[in-house]
C-alpha positions in Angstrom: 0.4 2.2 -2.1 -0.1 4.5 1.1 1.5 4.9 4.2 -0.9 6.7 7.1 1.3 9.8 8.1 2.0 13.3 7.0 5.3 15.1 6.4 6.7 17.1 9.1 4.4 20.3 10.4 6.9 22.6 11.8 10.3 24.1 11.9 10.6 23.0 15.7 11.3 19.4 13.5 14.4 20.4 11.9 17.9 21.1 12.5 19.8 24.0 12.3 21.2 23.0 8.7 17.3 22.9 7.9 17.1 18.9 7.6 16.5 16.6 9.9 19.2 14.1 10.7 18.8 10.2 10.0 18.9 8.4 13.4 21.4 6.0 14.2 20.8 2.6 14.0 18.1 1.4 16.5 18.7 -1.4 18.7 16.4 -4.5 18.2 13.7 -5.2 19.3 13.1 -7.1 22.4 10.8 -10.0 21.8 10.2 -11.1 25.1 8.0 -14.5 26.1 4.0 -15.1 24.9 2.2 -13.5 28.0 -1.3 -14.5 28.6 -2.2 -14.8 25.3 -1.6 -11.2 24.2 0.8 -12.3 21.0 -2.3 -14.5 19.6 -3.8 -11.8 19.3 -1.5 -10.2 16.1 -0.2 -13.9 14.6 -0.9 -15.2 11.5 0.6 -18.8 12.3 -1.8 -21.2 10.8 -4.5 -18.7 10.0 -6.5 -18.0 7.3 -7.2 -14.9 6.2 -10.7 -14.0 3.9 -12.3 -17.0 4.8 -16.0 -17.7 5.8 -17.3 -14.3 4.3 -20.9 -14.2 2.8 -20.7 -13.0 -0.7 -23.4 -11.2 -2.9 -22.5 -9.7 -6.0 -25.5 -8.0 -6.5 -24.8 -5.7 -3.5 -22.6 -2.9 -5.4 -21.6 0.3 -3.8 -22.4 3.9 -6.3 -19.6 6.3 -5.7 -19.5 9.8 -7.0 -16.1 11.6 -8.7 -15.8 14.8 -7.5 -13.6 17.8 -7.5 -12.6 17.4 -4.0 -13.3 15.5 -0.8 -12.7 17.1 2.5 -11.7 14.4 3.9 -8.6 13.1 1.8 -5.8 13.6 4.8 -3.5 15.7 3.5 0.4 14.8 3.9 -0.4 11.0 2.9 2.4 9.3 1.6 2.3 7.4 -1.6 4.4 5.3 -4.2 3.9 5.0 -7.7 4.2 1.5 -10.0 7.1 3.5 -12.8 6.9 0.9 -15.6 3.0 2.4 -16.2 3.0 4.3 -18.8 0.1 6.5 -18.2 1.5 7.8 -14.9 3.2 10.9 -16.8 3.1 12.7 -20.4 6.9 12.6 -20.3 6.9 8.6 -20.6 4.0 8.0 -22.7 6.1 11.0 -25.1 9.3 9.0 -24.7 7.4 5.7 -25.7 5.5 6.5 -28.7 7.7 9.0 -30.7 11.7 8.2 -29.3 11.1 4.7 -28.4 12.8 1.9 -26.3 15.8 3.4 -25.2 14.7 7.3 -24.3 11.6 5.3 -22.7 14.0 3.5 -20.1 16.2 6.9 -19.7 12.8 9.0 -19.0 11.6 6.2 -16.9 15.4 7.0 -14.6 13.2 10.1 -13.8 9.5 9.0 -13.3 9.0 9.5 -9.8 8.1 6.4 -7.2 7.2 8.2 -4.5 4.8 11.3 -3.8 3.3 13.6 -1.0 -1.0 14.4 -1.5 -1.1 17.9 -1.3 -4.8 19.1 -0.9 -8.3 17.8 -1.2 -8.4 17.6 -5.0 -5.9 14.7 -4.9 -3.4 15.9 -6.1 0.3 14.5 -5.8 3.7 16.3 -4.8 6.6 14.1 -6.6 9.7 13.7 -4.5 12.2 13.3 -6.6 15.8 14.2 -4.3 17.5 12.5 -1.9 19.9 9.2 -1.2 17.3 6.7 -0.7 17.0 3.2 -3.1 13.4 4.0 -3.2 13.7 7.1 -5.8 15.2 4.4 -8.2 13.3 1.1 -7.5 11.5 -0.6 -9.9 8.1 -1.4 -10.0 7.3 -0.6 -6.3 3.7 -1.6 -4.8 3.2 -0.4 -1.3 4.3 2.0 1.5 4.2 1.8 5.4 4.5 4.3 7.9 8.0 2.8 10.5 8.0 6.2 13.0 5.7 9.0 13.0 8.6 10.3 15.4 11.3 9.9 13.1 9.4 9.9 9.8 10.5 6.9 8.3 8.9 4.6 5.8 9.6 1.4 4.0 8.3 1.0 0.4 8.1 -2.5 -0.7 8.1 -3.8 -5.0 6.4 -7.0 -6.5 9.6 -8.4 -5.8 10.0 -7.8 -2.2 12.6 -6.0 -1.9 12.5 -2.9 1.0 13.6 0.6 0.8 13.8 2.3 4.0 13.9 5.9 3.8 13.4 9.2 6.0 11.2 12.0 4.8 13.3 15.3 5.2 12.1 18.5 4.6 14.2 22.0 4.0 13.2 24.8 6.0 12.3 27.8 3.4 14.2 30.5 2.8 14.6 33.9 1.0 15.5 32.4 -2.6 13.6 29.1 -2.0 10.1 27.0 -0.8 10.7 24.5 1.2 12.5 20.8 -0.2 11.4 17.3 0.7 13.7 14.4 0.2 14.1 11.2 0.7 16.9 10.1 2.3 18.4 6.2 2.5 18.2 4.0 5.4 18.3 0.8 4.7 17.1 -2.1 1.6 16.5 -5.8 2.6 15.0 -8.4 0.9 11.5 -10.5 2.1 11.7 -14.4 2.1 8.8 -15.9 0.2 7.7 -19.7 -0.1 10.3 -22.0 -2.0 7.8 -22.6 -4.9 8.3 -18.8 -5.6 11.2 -16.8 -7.0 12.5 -13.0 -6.7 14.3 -13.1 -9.5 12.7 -10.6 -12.2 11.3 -12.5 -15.7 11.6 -16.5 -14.0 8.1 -18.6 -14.5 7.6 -18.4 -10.9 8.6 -15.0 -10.3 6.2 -13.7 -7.0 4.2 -11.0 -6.7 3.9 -8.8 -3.8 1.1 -6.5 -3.8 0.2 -6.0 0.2 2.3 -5.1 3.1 1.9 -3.7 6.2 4.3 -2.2 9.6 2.3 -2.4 12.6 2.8 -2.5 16.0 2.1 -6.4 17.7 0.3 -6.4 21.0 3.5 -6.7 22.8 4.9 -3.3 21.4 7.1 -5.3 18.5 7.6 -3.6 15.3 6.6 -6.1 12.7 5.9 -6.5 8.9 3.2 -8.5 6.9 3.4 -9.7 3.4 1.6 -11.5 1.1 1.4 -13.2 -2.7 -1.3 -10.9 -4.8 -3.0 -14.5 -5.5 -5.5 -15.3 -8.4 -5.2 -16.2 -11.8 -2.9 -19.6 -11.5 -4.4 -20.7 -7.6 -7.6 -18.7 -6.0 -5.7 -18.0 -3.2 -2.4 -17.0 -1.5 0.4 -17.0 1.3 0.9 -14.9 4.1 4.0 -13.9 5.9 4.7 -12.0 9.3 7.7 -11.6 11.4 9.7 -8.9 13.4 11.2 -6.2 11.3 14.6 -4.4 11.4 14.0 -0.9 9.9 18.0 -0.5 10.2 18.4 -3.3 7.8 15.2 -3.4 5.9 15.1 -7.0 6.8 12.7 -9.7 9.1 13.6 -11.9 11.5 13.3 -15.2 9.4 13.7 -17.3 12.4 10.5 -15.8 14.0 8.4 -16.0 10.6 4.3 -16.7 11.0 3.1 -18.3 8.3 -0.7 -18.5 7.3 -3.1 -18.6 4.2 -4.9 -15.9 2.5 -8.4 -16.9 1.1 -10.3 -15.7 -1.3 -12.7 -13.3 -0.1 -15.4 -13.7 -3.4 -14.5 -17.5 -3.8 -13.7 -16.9 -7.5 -10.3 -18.0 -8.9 -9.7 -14.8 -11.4 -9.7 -12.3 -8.5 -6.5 -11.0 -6.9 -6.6 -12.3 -3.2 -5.2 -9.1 -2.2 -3.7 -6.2 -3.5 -3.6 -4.2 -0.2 -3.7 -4.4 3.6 -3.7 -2.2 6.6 -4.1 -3.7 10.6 -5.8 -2.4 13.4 -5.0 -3.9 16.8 -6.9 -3.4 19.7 -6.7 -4.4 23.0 -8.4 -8.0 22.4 -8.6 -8.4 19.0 -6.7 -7.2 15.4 -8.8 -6.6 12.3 -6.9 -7.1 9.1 -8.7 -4.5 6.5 -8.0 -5.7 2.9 -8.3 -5.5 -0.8 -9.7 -7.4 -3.4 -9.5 -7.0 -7.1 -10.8 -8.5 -10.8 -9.2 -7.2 -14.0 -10.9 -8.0 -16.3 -8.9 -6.6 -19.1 -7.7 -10.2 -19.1 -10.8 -11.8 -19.9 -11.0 -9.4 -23.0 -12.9 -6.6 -21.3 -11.9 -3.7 -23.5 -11.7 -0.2 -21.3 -14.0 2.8 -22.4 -11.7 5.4 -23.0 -14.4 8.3 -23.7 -15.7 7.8 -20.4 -14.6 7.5 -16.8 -14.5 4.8 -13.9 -18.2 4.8 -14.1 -19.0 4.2 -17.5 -20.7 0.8 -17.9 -17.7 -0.8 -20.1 -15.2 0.1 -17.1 -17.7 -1.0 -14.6 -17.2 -4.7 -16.0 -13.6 -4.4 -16.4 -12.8 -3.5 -12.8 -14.3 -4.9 -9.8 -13.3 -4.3 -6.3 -14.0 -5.5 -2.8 -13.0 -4.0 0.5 -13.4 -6.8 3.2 -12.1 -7.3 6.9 -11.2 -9.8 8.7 -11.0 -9.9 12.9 -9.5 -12.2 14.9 -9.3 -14.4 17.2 -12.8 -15.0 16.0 -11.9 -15.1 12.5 -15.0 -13.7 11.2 -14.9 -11.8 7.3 -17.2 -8.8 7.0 -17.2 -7.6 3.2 -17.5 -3.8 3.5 -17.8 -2.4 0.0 -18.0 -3.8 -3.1 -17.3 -1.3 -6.3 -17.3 -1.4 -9.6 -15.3 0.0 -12.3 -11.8 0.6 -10.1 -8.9 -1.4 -9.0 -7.8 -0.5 -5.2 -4.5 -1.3 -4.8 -4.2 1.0 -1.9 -5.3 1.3 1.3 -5.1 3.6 4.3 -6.8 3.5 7.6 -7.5 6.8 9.3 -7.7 6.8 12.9 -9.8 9.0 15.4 -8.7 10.2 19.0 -9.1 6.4 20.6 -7.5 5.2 17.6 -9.8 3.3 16.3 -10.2 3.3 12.4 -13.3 5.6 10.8 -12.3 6.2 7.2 -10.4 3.9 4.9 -8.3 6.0 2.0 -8.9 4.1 -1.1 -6.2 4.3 -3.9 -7.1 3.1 -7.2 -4.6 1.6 -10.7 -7.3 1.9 -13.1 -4.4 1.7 -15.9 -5.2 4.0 -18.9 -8.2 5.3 -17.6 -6.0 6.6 -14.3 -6.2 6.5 -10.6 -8.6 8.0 -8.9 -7.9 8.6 -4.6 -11.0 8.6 -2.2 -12.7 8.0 0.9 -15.0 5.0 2.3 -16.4 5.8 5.8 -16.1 1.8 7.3 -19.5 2.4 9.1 -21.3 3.6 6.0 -19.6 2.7 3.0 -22.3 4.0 1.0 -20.8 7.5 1.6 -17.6 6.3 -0.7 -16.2 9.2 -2.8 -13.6 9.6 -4.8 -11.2 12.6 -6.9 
């Protein structure tokens, strides 16, 4: 998963001990009455998400692997899924040769969340600091809360919230710099009665897409939603106020909607990330799609990379959009041979969203991060 800011820039951020301090609670937020219209504009309530799109499976995007990409925008903010085993030496070591028990104690230390660096990709581990995050299992996205205060939630299949503050050390004579993340807050997301957060149950849910945005009234507010596919072809959706203070929603205020499936076929994942743009008179609701098909008995080309032709029928992914209040689907990309379980939109001067950051899970094969311009998704890169 990806959050869309960057660590703090400057000294000018910090305190005299060198770290920034963790704000007190904030107050909440005022909801205030539906004013002409403007809160239609953001609600989920009875709305279906992925619907009505035109599909052609014959319209695949290429995308090149290269060393860099200018682009990539550095300081991005990322969390990792631990229990994959191909995520670190140290783990897939601990596996094979120790086993069961020095696998779980080198997982303890398998880092959840990370800082991109530079334009190759690669991935600062933060690994200090108080928050639940650095020891949560099986995490699957991050939002940005507060450029401001640089604070984030990270969210796992199970929803449960970590809210945390990035910190970051001023340097000194004996040492760089330190980021850590530092505890807030963990809460707990409602899901539909037919679903359960307790870890190993039948109908255990599984929470692949959230997002914090900002509703047209000013309100702070999170959106979740079941990763769909396999069992039902589609999925639920979930919106409501959120309390960054307790890492929890306002269940009394929760929108609740349908997510469709973008490619009309039951084996895809409805959607395995999601990031929101509102404007002024409409919000567009970018999202991902995925097929696996490792579990239709697609074996994975280990010799080769994500664009080998074995891979390319393993993985399949779609990018798609939807706006509303028209509730009109635009598929944007469709690419094969990756998984994108990670999405963030990058925003010009006007704030209006240019570039999508594309994170693939491409399990033994890797992940690969990259870059999909939304007007000319032909231009898609990846590292």
């Amino acid at each position: 998963g990806f959050s869309q800011s960057r660590t703090p820039r400057s000294s000018a951020q910090l305190t005299e001990s060198g770290y920034r301090r963790i704000p007190a609670a904030p107050r909440p937020a005022t909801m205030g009455n539906t004013c002409c219209g403007m809160r239609e504009m953001t609600s989920t309530k009875n709305v279906t998400l992925g619907g009505g799109a035109l599909w052609n499976q014959d319209v695949v995007i290429p995308f090149g692997i290269k060393e860099s990409i200018k682009e990539i925008p550095i300081g991005t903010v990322c969390c990792f899924d631990n229990k994959s085993k191909k995520k670190t030496l140290i783990k897939q070591m601990a596996s094979a040769d120790i086993g069961y028990t020095a696998s779980k104690m080198a997982d303890d230390f398998m880092p959840r969340i990370g800082v991109v660096m530079d334009s190759t990709g690669y991935v600062s581990p933060i690994h200090l600091g108080s928050s639940s995050a650095l020891r949560a299992q099986d995490l699957e996205c991050i939002s940005l809360i507060s450029k401001e205060e640089n604070t984030y939630v990270a969210t796992s299949s199970l929803g449960v919230t970590h809210v945390f503050q990035l910190n970051y050390s001023t340097a000194g004579c004996f040492n760089y710099g330190i980021l850590t993340a530092d505890h807030i807050s963990q809460g707990q997301l409602p899901v539909p009665p037919e679903e359960s957060t307790v870890l190993g149950s039948l109908n255990q849910c599984n929470i692949e897409a959230t997002a914090v945005f900002k509703d047209s009234l000013g309100v702070t507010r999170m959106f979740w939603c079941g990763r769909g596919g396999l069992r039902t072809g589609s999925s639920w959706t979930m919106q409501a106020p959120f309390m960054p203070y307790t890492g929890m929603v306002e269940e009394t205020m929760i929108d609740r909607g349908h997510f469709a499936n973008v490619t009309s076929q039951p084996k895809w994942r409805v959607c395995t990330a999601i990031v929101i743009e509102v404007e002024a008179h409409q919000t567009h609701f970018y999202f991902a799609s995925v097929y696996d098909g490792t579990k239709d008995g697609y074996e994975l080309d280990l010799t080769g990379d994500q664009q080998s032709i074995h891979n390319k029928r393993a993985f399949k992914s779609v990018i798609a959009k939807t706006s509303y209040p028209l509730g009109i689907t635009s598929i944007l990309a469709t690419l094969h041979g990756v998984k994108i379980e990670a999405l963030m939109k990058v925003e010009n001067a006007m704030g209006k969203v240019t570039h999508l950051v594309l994170g693939s899970d491409d399990e033994d094969l890797g992940s690969l991060l990259g870059v999909m311009d939304v007007h000319k998704p032909m231009n898609t890169t990846f590292v």
